[in-house]
MARVO-929959 format. One record per atom (N, C-alpha, C, CB): x, y, z; atom name. Coordinates in steps of 0.05 Angstrom, whole numbers, plus 32768, in hexadecimal, padded with zeros to 4 digits. Glycine has a CB too. Example, Ala and Ser with C-alpha at 12.3 -4.5 7.8 and 13.67 -1.06 7.14 Angstrom:
BEGIN
   east   north     up   atom
   8108    7F8E   809C      N
   80F6    7FA6   809C     CA
   8108    7FBE   809C      C
   80E2    7FA7   80B5     CB
   8101    7FD3   808E      N
   8111    7FEB   808F     CA
   8102    8001   809D      C
   811A    7FF4   8072     CB
***
This chain:
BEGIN
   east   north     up   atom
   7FA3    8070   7FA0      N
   7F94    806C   7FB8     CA
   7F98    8051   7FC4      C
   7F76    8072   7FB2     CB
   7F94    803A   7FB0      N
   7F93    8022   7FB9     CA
   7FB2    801B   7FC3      C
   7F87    800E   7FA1     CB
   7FC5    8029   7FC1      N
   7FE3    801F   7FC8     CA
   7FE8    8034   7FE1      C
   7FFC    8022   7FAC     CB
   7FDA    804A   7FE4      N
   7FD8    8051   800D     CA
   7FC9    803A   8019      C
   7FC2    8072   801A     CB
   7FB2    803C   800D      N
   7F9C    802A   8020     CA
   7FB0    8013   8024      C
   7F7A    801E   8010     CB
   7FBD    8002   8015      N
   7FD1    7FEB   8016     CA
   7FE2    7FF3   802D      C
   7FE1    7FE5   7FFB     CB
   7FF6    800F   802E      N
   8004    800E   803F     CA
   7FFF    8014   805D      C
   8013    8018   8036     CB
   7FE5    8020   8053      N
   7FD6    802A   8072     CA
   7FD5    800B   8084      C
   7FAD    803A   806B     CB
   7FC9    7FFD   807B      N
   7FCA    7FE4   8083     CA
   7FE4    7FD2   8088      C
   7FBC    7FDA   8072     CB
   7FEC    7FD5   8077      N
   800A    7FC6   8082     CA
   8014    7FD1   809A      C
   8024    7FC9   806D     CB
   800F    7FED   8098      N
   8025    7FFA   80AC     CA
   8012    7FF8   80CB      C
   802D    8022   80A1     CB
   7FFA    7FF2   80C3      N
   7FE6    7FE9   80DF     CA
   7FF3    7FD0   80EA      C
   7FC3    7FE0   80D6     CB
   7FF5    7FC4   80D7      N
   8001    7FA6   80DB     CA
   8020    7FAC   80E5      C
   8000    7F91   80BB     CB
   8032    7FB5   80E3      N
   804A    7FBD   80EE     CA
   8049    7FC6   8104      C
   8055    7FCC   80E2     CB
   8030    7FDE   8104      N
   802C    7FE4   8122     CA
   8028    7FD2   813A      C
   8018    7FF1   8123     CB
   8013    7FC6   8137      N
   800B    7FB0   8141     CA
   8028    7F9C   814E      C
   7FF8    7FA3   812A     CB
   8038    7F94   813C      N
   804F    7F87   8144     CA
   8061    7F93   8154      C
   805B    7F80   8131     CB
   8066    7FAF   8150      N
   8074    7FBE   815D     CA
   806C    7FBB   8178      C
   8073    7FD5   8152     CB
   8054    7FBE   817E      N
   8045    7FC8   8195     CA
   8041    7FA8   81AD      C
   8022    7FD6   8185     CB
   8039    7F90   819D      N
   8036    7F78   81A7     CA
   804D    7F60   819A      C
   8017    7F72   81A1     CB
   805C    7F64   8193      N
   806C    7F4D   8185     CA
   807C    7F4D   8197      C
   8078    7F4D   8168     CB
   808F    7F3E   8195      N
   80A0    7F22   81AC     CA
   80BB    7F37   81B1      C
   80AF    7EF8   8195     CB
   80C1    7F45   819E      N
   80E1    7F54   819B     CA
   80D5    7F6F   81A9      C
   80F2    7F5A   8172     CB
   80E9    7F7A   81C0      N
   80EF    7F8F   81CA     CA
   80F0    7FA4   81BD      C
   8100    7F8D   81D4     CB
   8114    7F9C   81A8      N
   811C    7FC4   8196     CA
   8100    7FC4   817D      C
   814D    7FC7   8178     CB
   80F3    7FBA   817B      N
   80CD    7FC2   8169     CA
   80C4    7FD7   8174      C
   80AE    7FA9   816E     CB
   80C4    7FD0   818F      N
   80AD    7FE5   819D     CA
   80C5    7FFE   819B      C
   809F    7FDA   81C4     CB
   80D9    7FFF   8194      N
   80E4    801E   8192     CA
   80DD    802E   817B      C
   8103    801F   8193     CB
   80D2    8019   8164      N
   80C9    8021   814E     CA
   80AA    802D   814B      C
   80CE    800D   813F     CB
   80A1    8029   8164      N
   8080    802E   8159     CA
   807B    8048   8156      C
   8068    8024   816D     CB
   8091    805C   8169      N
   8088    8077   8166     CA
   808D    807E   813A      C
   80A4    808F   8182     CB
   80A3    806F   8132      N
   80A5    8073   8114     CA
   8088    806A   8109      C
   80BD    8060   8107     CB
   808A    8059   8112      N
   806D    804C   80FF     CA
   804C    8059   8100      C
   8067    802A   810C     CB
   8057    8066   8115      N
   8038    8068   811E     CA
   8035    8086   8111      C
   8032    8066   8144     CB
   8057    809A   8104      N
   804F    80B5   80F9     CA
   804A    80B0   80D8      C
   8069    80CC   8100     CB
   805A    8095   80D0      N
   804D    8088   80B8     CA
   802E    808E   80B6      C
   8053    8068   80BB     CB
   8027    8078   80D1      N
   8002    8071   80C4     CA
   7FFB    8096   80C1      C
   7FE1    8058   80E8     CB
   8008    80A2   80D3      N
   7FFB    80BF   80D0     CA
   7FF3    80CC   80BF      C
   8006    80CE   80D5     CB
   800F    80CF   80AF      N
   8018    80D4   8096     CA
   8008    80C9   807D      C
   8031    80CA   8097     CB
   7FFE    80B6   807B      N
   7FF3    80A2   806B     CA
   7FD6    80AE   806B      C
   7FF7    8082   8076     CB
   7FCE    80A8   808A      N
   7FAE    80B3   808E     CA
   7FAA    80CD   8085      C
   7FA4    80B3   80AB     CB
   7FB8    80E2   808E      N
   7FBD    8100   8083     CA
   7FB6    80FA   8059      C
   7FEA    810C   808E     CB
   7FC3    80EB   8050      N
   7FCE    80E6   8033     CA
   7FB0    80DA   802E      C
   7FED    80CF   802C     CB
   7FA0    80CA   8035      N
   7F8F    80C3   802E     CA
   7F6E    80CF   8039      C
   7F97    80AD   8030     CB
   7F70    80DB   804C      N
   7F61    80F7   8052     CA
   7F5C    8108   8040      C
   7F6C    8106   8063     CB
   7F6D    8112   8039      N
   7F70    8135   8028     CA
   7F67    8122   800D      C
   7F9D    814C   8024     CB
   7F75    8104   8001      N
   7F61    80FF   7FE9     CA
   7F43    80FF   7FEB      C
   7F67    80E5   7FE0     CB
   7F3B    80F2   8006      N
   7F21    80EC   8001     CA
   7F0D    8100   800B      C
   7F1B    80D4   800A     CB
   7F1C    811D   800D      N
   7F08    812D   8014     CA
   7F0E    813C   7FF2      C
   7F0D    8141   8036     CB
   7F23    813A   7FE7      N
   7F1B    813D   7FC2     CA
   7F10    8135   7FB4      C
   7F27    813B   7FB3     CB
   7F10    811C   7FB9      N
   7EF4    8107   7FAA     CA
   7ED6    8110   7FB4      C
   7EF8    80E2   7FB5     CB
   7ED8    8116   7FD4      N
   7EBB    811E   7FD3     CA
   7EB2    8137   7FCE      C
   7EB0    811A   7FE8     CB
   7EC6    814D   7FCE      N
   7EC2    8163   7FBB     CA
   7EBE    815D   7F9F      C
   7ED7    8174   7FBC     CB
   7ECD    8148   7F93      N
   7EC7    8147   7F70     CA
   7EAC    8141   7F70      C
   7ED9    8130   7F5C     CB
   7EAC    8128   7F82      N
   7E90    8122   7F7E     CA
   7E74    812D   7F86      C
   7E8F    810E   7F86     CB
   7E79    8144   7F93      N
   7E69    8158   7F9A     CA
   7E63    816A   7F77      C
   7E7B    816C   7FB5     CB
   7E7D    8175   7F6C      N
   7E77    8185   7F61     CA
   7E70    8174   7F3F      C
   7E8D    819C   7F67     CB
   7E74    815E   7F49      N
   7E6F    814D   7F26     CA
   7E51    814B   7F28      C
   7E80    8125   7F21     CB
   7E3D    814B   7F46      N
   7E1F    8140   7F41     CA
   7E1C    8157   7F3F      C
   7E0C    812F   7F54     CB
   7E1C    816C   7F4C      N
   7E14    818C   7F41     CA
   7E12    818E   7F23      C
   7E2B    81A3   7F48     CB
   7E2D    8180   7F1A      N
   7E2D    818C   7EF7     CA
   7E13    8178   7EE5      C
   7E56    8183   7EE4     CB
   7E10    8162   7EF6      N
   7DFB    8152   7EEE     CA
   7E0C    8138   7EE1      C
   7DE7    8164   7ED8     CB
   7E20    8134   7EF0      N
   7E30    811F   7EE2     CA
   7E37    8108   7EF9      C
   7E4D    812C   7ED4     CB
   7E1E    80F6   7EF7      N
   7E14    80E7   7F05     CA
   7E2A    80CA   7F0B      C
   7DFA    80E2   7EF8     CB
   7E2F    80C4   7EF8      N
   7E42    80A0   7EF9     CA
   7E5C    80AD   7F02      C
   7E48    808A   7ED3     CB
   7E69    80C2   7EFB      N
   7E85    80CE   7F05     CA
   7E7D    80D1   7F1D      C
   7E92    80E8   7EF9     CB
   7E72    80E0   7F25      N
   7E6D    80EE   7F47     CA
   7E6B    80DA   7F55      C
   7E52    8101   7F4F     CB
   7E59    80C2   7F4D      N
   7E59    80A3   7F5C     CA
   7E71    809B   7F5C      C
   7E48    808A   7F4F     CB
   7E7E    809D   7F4F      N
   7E91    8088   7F50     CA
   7EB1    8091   7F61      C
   7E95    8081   7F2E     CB
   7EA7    80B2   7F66      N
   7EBF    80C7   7F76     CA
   7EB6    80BC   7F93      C
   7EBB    80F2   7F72     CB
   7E94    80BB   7F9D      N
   7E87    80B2   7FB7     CA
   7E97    809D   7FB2      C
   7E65    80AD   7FBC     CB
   7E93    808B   7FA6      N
   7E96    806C   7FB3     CA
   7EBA    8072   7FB9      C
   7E8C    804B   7F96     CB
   7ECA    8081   7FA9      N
   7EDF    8079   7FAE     CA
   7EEF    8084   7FCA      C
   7EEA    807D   7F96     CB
   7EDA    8097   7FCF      N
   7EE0    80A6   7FE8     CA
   7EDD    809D   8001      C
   7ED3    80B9   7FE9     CB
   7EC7    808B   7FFD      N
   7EB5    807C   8014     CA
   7EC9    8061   8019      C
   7E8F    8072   8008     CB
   7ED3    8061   8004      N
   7EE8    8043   8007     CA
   7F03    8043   801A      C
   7EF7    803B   7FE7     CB
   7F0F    806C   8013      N
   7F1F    8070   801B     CA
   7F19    8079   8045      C
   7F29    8081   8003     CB
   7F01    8086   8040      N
   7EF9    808C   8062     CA
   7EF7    806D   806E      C
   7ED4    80A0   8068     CB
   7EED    8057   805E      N
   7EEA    803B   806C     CA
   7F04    8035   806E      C
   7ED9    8025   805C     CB
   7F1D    803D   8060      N
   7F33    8023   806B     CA
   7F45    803F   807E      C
   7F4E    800B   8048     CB
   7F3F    8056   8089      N
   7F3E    806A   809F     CA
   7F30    8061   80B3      C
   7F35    8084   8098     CB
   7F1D    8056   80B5      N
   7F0A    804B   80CB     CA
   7F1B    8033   80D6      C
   7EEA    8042   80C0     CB
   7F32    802B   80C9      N
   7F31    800A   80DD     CA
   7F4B    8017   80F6      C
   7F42    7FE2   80C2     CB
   7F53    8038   80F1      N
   7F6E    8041   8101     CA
   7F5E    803C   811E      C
   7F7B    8066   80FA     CB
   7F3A    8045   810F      N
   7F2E    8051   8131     CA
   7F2E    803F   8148      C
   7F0D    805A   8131     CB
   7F34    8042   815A      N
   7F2F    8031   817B     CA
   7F10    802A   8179      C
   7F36    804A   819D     CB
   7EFD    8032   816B      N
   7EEC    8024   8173     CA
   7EDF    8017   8163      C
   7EE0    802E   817F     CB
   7EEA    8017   814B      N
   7EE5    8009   812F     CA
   7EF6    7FEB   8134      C
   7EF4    801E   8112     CB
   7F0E    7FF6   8140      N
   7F22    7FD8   813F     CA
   7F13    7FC6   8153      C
   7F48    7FDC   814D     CB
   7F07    7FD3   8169      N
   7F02    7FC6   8181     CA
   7EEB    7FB5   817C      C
   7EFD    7FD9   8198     CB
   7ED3    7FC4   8169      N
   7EC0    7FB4   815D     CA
   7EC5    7F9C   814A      C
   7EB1    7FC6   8150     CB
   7EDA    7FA8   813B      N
   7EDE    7F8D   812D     CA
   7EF0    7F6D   813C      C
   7EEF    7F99   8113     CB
   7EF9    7F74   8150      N
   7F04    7F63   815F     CA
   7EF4    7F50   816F      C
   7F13    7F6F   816D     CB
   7ED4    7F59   817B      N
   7EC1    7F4F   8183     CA
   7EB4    7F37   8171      C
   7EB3    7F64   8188     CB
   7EB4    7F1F   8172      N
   7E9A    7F06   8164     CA
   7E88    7F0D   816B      C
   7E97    7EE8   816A     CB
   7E7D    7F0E   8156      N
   7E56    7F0D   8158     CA
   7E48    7EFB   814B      C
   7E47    7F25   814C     CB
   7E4D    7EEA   815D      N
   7E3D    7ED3   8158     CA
   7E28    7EC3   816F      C
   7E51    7EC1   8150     CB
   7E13    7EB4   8164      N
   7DFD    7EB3   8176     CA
   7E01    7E9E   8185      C
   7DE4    7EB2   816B     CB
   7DF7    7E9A   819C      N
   7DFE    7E83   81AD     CA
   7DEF    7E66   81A3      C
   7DF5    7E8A   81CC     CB
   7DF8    7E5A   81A2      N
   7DF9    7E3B   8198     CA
   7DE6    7E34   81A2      C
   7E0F    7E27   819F     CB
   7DD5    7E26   8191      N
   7DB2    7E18   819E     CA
   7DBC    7E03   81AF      C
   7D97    7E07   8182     CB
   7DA3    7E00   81BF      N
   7DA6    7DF1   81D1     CA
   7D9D    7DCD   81C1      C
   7D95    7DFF   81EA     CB
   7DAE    7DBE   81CB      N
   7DAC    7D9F   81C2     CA
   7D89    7DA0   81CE      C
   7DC9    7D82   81D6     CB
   7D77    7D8F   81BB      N
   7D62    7D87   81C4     CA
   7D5E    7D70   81E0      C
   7D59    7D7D   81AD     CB
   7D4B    7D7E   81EB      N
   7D46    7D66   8203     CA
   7D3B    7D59   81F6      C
   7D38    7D68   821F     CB
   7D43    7D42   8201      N
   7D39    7D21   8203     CA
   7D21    7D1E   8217      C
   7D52    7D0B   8210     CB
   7D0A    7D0B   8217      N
   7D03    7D08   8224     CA
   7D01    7CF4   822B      C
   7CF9    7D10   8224     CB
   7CFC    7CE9   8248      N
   7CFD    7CD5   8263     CA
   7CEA    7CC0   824B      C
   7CE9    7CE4   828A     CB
   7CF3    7CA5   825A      N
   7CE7    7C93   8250     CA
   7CF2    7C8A   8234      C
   7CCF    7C9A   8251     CB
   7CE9    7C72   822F      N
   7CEF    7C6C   8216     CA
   7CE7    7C4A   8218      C
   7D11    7C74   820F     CB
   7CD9    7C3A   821E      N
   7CD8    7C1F   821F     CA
   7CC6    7C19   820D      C
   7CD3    7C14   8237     CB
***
């Protein structure tokens, strides 16, 4: 699992270059790259809808720490599927951060 999730990401990162980097013959490559991430996402889909079936049918059997541990690994795999989305990337590209206090006034006078 952990060596898609790795390439899913790289190959985001390839995309990305393809799409905005400095060299022209890249961008002939993105249609390749982009049936990669497909491919990949497909590959890591169909796992993590098996893990949440195992882990469906492991708490039924009453087998509590396995079935957790199929969730968590599933939930790990739909989170690194969430960064393909347009509106996942777009959120994470946004700062959220608060606007800077204002310097204290001074006041008039002083003798």
């Amino acid at each position: 699992m952990h060596d898609r999730v790795a390439e899913l990401a790289g190959l985001r990162i390839e995309l990305a270059t393809c799409e905005n980097g400095p060299r022209e013959s890249r961008r002939e490559k993105t249609g390749e790259v982009q049936a990669q991430i497909d491919r990949v996402r497909g590959e890591l889909d169909a796992e993590a809808e098996k893990l949440e079936d195992r882990a469906e049918h492991l708490a039924e059997a009453g087998q509590d720490v396995p079935a957790a541990q199929a969730a968590v690994a599933a939930r790990e795999i739909r989170t690194a599927l969430q960064g393909d989305e347009p509106e996942a990337t777009a959120a994470k590209g946004r700062k959220r951060t608060t606007a800077a206090a204002k310097a204290p006034e001074t006041r008039g006078g002083g003798a």
